[in-house]
C-alpha positions as CSV (number, residue, x, y, z in Angstrom):
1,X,102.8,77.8,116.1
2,X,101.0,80.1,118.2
3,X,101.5,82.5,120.9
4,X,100.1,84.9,123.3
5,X,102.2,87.6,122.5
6,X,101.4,90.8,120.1
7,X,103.3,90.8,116.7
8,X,105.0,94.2,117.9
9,X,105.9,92.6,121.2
10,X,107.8,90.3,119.1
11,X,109.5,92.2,116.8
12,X,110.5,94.4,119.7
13,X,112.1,91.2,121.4
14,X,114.1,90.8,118.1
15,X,115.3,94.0,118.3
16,X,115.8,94.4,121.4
17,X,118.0,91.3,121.6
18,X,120.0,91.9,118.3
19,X,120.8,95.6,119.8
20,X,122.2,93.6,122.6
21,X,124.3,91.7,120.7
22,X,125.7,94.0,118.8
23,X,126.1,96.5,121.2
24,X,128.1,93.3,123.4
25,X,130.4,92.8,119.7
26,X,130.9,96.8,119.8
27,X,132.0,96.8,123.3
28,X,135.4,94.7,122.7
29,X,136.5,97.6,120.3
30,X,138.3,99.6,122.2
31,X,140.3,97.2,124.0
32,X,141.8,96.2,120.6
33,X,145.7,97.7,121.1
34,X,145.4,98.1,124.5
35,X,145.7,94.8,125.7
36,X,149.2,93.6,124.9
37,X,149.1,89.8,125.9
38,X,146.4,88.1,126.9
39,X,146.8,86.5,130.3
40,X,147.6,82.6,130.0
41,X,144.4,81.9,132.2
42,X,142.0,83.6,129.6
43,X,143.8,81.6,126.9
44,X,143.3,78.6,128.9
45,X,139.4,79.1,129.1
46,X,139.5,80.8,125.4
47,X,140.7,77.3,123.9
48,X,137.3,75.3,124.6
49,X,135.0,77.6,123.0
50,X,134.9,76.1,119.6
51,X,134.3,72.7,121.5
52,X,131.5,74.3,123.5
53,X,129.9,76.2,120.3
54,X,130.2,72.8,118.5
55,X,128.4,71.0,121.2
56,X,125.7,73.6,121.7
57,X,125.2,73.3,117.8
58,X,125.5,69.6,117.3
59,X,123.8,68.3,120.1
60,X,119.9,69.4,119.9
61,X,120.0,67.4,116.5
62,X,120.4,64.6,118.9
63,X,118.5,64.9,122.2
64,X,115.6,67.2,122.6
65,X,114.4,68.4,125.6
66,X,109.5,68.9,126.1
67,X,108.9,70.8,129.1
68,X,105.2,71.5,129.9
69,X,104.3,73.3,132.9
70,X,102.0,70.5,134.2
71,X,104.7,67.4,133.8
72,X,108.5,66.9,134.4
73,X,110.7,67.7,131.4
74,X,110.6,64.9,129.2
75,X,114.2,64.3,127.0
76,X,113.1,62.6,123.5
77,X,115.4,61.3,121.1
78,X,116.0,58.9,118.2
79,X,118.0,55.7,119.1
80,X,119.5,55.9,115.5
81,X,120.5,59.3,115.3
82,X,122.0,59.1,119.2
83,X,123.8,55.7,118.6
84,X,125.3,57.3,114.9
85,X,126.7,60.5,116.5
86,X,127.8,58.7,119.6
87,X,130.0,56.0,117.8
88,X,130.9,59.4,115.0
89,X,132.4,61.3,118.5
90,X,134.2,58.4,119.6
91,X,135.9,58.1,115.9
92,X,136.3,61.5,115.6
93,X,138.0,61.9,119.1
94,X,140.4,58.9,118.5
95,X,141.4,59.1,114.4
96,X,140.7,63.1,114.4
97,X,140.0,62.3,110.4
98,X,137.1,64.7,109.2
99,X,136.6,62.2,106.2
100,X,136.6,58.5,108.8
101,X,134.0,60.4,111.4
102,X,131.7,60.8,108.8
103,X,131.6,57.7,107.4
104,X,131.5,55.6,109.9
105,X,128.9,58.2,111.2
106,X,126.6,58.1,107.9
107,X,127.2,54.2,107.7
108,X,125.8,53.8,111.1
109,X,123.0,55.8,110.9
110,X,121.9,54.3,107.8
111,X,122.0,51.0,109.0
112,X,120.5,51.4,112.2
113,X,117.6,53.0,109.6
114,X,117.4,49.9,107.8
115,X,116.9,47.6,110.9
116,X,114.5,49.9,113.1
């Protein structure tokens, strides 16, 4: 892959931006002990961020998204994969088993692999 931009410039991009998030970890160091409770509202909000991480992590692997400045973004993805990890969320939302998720997930997926 190529790009227009200067080794340095990058480097100084990946600097720059993990400055930025350390300095963003740093910053919530000196409110440890002075916050006694956290209010119920920021608990409220604080109790889908695993589920929003997950999704952020999980779901490129399904659905990806070509953007070119002359057409429309263009989503792309792989019937089997999508089909596998939708019918996986379903099993994993209604059983809540680690172990049944995957399986069903992996069986799935490889058969959909066999047919296409």
């Amino acid at each position: 892959m190529t790009t227009e931009h200067s080794p340095l410039a990058i480097w100084i991009i990946f600097v720059a931006a993990g400055l930025a998030t350390y300095l963003i970890r740093l910053s919530f160091i000196p409110i440890i002990g002075k916050v006694d409770e956290v209010s119920p509202r920021i608990k409220g909000v604080l109790r889908f961020i695993p589920a929003a991480v997950f999704a952020a992590l999980v779901l490129p692997l399904f659905l990806s998204v070509s953007v070119s400045p002359q057409t429309m973004p263009v989503i792309t993805y792989e019937p089997a994969e999508l089909l596998a990890g939708s019918v996986a969320a379903i099993v994993a939302w209604r059983t809540k088993n680690i172990v049944a998720t995957i399986t069903v997930g992996m069986m799935i997926l490889w058969g959909m692999q066999i047919i296409i």
